[in-house]
N, C-alpha and C positions, 0 to 999 in steps of 0.2 A: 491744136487739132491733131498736129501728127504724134504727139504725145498719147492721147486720149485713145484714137485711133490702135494706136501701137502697141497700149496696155489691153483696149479689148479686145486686138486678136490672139493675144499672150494669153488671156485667161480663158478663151475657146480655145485655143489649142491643149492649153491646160487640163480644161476638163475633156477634152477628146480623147488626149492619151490615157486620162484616167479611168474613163470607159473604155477605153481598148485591152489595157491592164486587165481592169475588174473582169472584162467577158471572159478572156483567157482563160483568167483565174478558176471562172466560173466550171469551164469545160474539159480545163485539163485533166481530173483526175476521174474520166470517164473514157478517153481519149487510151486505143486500144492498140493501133500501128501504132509501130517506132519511128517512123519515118514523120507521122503528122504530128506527133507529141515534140519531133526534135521540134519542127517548123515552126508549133506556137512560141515552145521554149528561145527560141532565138528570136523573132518576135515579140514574143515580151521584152527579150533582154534589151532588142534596138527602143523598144518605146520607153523604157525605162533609161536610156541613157539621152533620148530625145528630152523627157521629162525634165533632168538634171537640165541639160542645158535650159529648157522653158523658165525650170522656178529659179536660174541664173539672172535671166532677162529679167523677169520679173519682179526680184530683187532689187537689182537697179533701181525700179522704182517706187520700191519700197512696198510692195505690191505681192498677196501674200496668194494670187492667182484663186481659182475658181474649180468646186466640187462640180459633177456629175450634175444634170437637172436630175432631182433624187424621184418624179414623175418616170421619168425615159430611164431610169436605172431601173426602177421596180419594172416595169412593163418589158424590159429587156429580162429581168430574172425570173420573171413569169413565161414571159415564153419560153427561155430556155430549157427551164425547170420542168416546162408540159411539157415539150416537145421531147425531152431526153425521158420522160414519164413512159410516153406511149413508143418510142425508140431510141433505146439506148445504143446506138452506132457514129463509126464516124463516122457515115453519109450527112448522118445529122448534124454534127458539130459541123461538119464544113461546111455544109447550108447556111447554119446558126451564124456563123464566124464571116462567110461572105455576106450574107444580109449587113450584118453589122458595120463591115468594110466600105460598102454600098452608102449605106446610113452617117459613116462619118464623111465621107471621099466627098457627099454632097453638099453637109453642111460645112464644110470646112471651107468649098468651093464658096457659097452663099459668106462666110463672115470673110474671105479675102475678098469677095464685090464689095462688102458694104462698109468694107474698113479702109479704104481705096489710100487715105493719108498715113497709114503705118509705116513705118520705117522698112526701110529693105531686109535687113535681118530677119526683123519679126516676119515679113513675109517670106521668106526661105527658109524657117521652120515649120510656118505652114506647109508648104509644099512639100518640102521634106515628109511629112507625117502624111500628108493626101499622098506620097507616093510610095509609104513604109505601106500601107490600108490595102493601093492598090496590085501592091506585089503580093501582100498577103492572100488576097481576094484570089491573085492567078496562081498561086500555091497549093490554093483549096480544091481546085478543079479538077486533079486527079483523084480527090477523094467523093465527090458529087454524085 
């Protein structure tokens, strides 16, 4: 159990970082202050070394971790895609970018309940990433 456990909060965090990644990716080069372009750019950089450690754990178990729900990916690139459609500002991105924070910070919350037997590690990169999300989120606030 705490195997099983352990491996499926390793492949939600997996795919949480990698939507965190992909959004960035998504907004960065619309992204007009210097100041909010550094903030994603160094937030990508932490979820990407979060990652490294993820597909470490994961390895372990031989375990080749888990994509985006490719659903919740299109519907995040459609909204993003409209909303920077009809405005192309960073107001927008930071909206964009806290929603999303919001989105992960919840469910990350929801699969550390329901993975209750994971190993401590794997739970303190969860945490870790639910609190990379929520720094990001209070980051965004000056641009809102």
């Amino acid at each position: 159990m705490i195997e099983q456990d352990t491996i499926r909060l390793l492949r939600e965090c997996d795919a949480g970082v990698k939507m965190g990644v992909s959004s960035i990716d998504e907004v960065l080069e619309y992204v007009s202050s210097p100041k909010l372009k550094q903030c994603l750019t160094e937030c990508r950089a932490e979820h990407e070394k979060l990652q490294e450690e993820i597909q470490g754990q994961l390895a372990r178990f031989q375990d080749e971790g888990k994509e985006p729900n490719p659903i919740a990916k299109g519907m995040s690139w459609m909204k993003t895609n409209m909303k920077l459609a009809v405005n192309e500002s960073d107001q927008t991105i930071a909206d964009l970018i806290t929603d999303g924070c919001g989105m992960g910070v919840k469910s990350l919350n929801q699969y550390l309940n329901a993975y209750k037997a994971a190993d401590e590690f794997s739970k303190d990169i969860a945490k870790k990433l639910i609190r990379q999300e929520e720094k990001l989120a209070e980051k965004m606030r000056p641009f809102l």
